[in-house]
C-alpha distance (Angstrom), angle and dihedral (degrees) to the residues before:
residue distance angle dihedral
X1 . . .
X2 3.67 . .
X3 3.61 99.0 .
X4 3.82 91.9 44.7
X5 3.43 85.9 67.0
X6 3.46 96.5 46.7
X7 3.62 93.2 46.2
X8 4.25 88.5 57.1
X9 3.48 88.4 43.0
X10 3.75 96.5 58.5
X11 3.95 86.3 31.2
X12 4.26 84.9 54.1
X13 4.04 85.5 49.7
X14 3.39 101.1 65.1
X15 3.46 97.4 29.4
X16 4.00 84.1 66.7
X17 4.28 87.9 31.9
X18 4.08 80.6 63.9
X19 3.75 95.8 44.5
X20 3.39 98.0 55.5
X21 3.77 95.6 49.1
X22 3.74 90.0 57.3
X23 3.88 93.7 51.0
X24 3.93 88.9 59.7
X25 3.66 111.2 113.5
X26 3.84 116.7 -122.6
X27 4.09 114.8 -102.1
X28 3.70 114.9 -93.3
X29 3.65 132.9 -116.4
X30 3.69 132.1 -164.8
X31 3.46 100.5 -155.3
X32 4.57 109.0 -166.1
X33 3.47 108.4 -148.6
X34 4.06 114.6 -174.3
X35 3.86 123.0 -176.7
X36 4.02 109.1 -144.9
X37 3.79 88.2 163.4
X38 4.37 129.0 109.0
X39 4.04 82.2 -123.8
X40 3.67 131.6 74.6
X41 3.50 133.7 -115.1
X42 3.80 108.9 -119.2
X43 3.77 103.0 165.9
X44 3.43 134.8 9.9
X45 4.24 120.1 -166.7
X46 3.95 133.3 -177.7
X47 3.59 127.8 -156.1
X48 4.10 135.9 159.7
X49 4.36 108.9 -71.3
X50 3.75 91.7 -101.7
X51 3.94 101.6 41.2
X52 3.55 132.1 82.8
X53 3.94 87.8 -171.8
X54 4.35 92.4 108.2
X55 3.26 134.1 -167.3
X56 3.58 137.0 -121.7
X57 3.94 121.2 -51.0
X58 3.94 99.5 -84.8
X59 4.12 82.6 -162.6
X60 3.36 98.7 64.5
X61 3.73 112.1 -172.7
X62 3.67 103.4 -26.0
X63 3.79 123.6 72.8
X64 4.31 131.8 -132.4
X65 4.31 95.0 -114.3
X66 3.98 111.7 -152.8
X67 3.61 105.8 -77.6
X68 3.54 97.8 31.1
X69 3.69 137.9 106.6
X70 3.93 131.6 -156.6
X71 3.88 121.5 -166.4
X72 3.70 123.3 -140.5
X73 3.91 125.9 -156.0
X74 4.48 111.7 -167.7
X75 3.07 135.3 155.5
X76 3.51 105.1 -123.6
X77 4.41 117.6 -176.9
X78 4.31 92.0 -165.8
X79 3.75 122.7 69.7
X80 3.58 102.2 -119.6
X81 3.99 126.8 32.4
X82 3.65 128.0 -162.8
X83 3.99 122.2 -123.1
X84 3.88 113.6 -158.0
X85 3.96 114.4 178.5
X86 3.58 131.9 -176.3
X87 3.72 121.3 -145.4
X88 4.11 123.9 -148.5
X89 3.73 88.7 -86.4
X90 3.49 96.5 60.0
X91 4.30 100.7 -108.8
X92 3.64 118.1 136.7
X93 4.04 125.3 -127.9
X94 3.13 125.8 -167.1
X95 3.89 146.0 -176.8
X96 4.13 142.5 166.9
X97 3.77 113.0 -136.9
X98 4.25 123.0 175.7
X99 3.69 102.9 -88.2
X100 4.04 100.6 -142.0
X101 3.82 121.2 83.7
X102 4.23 117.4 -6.2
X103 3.48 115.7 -26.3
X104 3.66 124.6 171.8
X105 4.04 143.1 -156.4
X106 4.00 117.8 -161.3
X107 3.60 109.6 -161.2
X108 3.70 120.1 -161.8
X109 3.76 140.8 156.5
X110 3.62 96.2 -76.8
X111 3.58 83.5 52.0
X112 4.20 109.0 129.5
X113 4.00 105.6 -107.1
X114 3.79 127.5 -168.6
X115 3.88 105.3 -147.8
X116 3.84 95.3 173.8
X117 4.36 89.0 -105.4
């Protein structure tokens, strides 16, 4: 009887060991991203490196104008995240940065852009 309990005591342990692990909160990221293109930034998604399934529009209603720069603070559990912006003429750009710390993603004219051609 003894070492039953001992057993469901351990058992109990790291049942609770495990729990507590999966309430920890994912690491944060502040993520800089700055515009230095002629075109606006009208949406701006994240998703995992190797997934094109995104997430909602971190921009919300208001746009990153050329010249400008908008900051982003996630919590983020894999080590790299995928940015994927669309510009006013509806092109998608994308980029992976590291997701622990500050990262950052430039985007300028040279900039690759996906336009759907």
């Amino acid at each position: 009887m003894k070492n039953l309990r001992i057993s469901l005591l351990v058992l109990v342990a790291f049942i609770c060991a495990g729990s507590l692990t999966s309430f920890a909160s994912a690491p944060s990221v502040t993520i800089t991203v700055t515009n230095n293109s002629s075109r606006d930034i009208r949406h701006l998604y994240l998703s995992p490196a190797n997934n094109d399934n995104w997430g909602p529009d971190q921009l919300g209603n208001s746009a990153i104008g050329s010249g400008s720069s908008r900051q982003l603070n996630v919590s983020w559990e894999e080590a790299t995240v995928k940015l994927v912006a669309e510009d006013q003429d509806g092109c998608f750009l994308s980029t992976t940065v590291a997701a622990s710390g500050e990262s950052a993603w430039t985007i300028d004219n040279n900039t690759s852009r996906n336009c759907g051609n």
